[in-house]
C-alpha positions in Angstrom: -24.2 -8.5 28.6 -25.6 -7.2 25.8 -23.0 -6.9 22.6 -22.0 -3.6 21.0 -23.9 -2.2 18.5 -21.5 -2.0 15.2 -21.4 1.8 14.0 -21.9 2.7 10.8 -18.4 2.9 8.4 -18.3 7.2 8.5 -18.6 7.2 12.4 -15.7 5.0 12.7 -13.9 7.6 10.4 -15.1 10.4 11.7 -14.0 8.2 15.1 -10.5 8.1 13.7 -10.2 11.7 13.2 -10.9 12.5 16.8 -8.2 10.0 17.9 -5.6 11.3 15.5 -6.5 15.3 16.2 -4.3 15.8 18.8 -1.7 13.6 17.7 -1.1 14.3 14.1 2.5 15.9 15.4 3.7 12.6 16.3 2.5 10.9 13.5 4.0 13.4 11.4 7.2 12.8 12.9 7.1 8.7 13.0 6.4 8.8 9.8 8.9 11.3 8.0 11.5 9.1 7.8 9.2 6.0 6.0 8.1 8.8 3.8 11.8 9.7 2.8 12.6 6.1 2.0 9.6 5.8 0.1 10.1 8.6 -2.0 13.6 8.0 -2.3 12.7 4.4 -3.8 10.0 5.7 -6.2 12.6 8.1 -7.4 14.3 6.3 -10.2 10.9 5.0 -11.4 10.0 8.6 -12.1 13.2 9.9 -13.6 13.1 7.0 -16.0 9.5 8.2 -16.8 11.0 11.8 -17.2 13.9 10.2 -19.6 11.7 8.4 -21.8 9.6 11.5 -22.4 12.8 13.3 -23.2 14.1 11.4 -25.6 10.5 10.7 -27.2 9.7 14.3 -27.5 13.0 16.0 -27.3 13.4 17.6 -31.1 15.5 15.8 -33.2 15.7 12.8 -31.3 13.1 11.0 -33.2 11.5 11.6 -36.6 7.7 10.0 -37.0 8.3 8.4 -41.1 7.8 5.6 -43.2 10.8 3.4 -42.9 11.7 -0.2 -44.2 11.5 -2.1 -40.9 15.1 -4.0 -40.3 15.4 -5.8 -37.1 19.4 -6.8 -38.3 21.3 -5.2 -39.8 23.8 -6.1 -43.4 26.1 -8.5 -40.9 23.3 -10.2 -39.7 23.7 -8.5 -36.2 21.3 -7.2 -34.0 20.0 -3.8 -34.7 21.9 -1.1 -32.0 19.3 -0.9 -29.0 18.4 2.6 -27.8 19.6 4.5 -25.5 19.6 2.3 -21.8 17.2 4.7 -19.2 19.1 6.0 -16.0 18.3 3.1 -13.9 18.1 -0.6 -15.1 15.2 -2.9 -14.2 17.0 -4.7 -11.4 17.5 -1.5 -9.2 13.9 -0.5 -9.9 12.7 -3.8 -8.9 14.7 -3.9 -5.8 13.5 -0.6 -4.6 9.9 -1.6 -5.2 10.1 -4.8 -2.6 12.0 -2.1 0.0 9.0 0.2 -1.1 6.3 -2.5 -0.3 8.4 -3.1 2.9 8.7 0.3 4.1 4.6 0.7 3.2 4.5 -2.2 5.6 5.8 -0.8 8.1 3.7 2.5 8.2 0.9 0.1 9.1 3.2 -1.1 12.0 4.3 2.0 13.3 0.5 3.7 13.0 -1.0 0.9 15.2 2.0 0.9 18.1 1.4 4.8 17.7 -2.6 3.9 18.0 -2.0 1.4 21.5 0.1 4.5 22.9 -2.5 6.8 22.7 -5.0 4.4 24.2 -2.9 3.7 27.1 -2.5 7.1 28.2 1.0 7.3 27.0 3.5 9.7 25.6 7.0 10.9 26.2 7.2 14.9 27.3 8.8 15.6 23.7 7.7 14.6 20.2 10.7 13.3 19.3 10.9 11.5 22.7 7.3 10.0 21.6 8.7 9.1 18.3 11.9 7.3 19.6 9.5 5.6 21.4 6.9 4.4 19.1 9.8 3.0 17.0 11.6 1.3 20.0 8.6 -0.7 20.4 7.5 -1.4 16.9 11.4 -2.8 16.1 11.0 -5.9 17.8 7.1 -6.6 16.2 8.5 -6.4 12.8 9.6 -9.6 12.0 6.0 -11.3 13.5 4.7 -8.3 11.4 5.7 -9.2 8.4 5.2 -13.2 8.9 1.2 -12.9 10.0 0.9 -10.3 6.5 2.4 -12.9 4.5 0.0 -15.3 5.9 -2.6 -12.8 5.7 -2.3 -12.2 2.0 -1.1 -16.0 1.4 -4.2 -17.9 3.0 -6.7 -15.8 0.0 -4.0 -16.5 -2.9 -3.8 -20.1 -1.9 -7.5 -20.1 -2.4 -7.6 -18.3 -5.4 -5.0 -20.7 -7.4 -7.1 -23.4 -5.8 -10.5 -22.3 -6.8 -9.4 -21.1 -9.9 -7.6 -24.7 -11.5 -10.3 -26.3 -10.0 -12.3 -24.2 -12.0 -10.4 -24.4 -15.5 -10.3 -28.5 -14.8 -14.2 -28.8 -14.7 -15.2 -26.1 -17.0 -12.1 -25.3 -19.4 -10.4 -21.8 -20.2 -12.9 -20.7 -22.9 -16.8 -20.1 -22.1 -18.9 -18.1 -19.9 -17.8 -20.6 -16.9 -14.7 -19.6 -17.0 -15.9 -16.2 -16.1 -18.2 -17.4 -13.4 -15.4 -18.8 -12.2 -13.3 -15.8 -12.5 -15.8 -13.8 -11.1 -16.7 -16.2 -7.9 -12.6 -16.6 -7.1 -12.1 -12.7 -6.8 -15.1 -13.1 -4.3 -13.5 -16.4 -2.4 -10.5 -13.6 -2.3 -12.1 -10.8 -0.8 -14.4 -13.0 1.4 -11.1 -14.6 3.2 -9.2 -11.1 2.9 -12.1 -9.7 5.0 -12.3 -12.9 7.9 -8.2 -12.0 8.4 -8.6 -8.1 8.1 -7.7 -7.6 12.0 -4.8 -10.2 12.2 -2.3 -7.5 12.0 -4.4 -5.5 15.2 -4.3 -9.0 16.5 -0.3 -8.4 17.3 0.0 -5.6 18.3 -3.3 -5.1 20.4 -2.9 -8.4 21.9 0.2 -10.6 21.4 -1.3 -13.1 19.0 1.3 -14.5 16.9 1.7 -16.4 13.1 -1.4 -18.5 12.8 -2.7 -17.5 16.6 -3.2 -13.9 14.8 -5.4 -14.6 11.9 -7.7 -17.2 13.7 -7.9 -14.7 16.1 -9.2 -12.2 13.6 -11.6 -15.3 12.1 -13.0 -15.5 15.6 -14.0 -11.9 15.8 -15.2 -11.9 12.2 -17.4 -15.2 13.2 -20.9 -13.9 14.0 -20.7 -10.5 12.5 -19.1 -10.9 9.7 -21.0 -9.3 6.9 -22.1 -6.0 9.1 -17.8 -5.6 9.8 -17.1 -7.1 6.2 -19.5 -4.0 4.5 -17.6 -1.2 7.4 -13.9 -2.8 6.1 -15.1 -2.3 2.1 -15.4 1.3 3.0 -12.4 1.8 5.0 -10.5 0.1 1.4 -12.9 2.4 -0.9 -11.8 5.4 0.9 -7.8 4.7 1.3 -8.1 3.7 -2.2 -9.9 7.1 -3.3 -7.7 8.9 -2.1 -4.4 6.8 -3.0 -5.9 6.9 -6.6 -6.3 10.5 -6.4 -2.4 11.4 -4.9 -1.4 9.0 -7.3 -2.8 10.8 -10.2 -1.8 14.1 -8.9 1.7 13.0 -8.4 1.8 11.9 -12.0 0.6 15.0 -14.0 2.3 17.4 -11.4 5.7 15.3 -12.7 4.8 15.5 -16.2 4.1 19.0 -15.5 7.1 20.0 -13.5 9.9 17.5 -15.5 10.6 20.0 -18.0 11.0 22.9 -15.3 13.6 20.6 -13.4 15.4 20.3 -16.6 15.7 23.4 -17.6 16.4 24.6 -14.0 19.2 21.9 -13.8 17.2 20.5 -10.6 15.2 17.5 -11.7 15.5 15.4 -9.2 15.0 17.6 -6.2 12.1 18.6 -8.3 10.3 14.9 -9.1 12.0 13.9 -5.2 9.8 17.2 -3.6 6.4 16.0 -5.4 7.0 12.3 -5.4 7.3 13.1 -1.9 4.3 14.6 -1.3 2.5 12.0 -3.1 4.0 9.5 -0.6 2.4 11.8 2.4 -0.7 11.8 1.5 -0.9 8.2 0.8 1.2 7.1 4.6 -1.5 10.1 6.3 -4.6 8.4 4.5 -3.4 4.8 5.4 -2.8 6.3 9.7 -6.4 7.3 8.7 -8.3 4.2 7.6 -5.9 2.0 10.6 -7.2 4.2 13.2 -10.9 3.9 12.0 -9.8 -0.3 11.7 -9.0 0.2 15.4 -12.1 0.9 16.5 -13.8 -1.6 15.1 -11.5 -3.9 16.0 -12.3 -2.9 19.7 -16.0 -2.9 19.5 -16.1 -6.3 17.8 -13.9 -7.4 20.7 -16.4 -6.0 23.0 -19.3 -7.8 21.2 
């Protein structure tokens, strides 16, 4: 049997566009309620960014003149810190690690959505579809998370590795030490690439914690630089255009903050285009899984 031929990187997108056509309903729908959270925890990240403009460029709250600097003041006490921002570091971080979490899980959701369309399934309602896609990614969650923290742990490992091995032989100063630099980012990406499909792996067929990723290193074995180049495009694209909504989101903000205030709706109004920003980033990530999928399939075939 002879093995698949690999397609080039835009077939396989233009692939996962005619596998998400008629579905983009129930995608929308599984995914509204991850978009909510993660616009809901990027929220307080943005209004700090709106209060620090405020009271930067608000007139009269800051004069731009030469000044004696005093860190203390005539008691020997501290000098008064400013104003604290809306939301302290602690809940901002928090919300980030529910954020990466919730970003996780759009993965998750997109590939148990991906295996119901290849099986020919789907409830008679959306919402009946959607209920459904979640009842069965619930219980993968957990081995979800496990085999991504494997899969992101196995390159860093290497990396920290490589990289005091490195510093030992050739010291922190030098143009070694940026060979070095240079060649551990590669190590990184190289390993990144042999445990890209660990994730499909699960879901596609029950591989498990280590199972998954040598799994994934198996497929990866004797085609790995024609599915390596594919998966660099598949990250250049999603990163394109999360680079770009990112942007977007940021000057529309900047753009729309002082509106907000002066309407009295500032949240709703960062909340509505942080939102937005978070939709085109989940659609764009459905995107580059289902073109992952197929390549996944034909490497499985080869």
């Amino acid at each position: 049997m002879n093995p698949v031929r690999l397609k080039s990187s835009f077939i396989y997108l233009a692939n996962a566009v005619n596998d998400l056509r008629g579905n983009w309903s129930v995608l929308a729908v599984v995914l509204a309620p991850l978009a909510l959270a993660a616009a809901l925890c990027l929220l307080p990240d943005a209004l700090n960014l709106q209060f620090r403009l405020a009271t930067t460029f608000e007139p009269g709250a800051q004069n731009i003149s030469y000044v004696q600097a005093q860190g203390v003041d005539a008691a020997g006490k501290p000098a008064p810190l400013q104003e604290p921002q809306p939301f302290s570091p602690w809940v901002t971080t928090a919300l980030h690690l529910i954020f990466g979490l919730v970003t996780l899980l759009v993965t998750l959701v997109t590939l148990c959505s991906l295996k119901r369309i290849q099986a020919g399934l789907r409830k008679p309602t959306i919402i009946g579809e959607a209920i459904e896609v979640y009842r069965q990614s619930i219980p993968l969650v957990p081995g979800f998370v496990w085999v991504t923290i494997l899969q992101l742990a196995a390159p860093a490992a290497g990396l920290f590795l490589f990289q005091a091995a490195s510093t030992y032989v050739y010291g922190s100063i030098g143009v070694w030490a940026y060979v070095a630099l240079v060649l551990t980012i590669m190590l990184g990406a190289l390993v990144y690439a042999w445990l890209y499909f660990a994730q499909y792996a699960l879901v596609f067929d029950g591989k498990h914690s280590w199972h998954a990723l040598l799994f994934s290193r198996d497929l990866m074995r004797k085609r790995f630089f024609k599915a390596a180049t594919r998966i660099a495009v598949f990250l250049a694209v999603w990163s394109g255009f999360n680079s770009w909504a990112a942007g977007a989101f940021v000057v529309v903000s900047l753009l729309f903050g002082p509106v907000g205030v002066v309407t009295g709706f500032l949240g709703t109004t960062i909340f509505l285009v942080d939102l937005a920003e978070i939709s085109v980033s989940f659609a764009t990530t459905a995107f580059v899984v289902a073109a992952g999928r197929r390549l996944y399939q034909d490497l499985q075939e080869g």
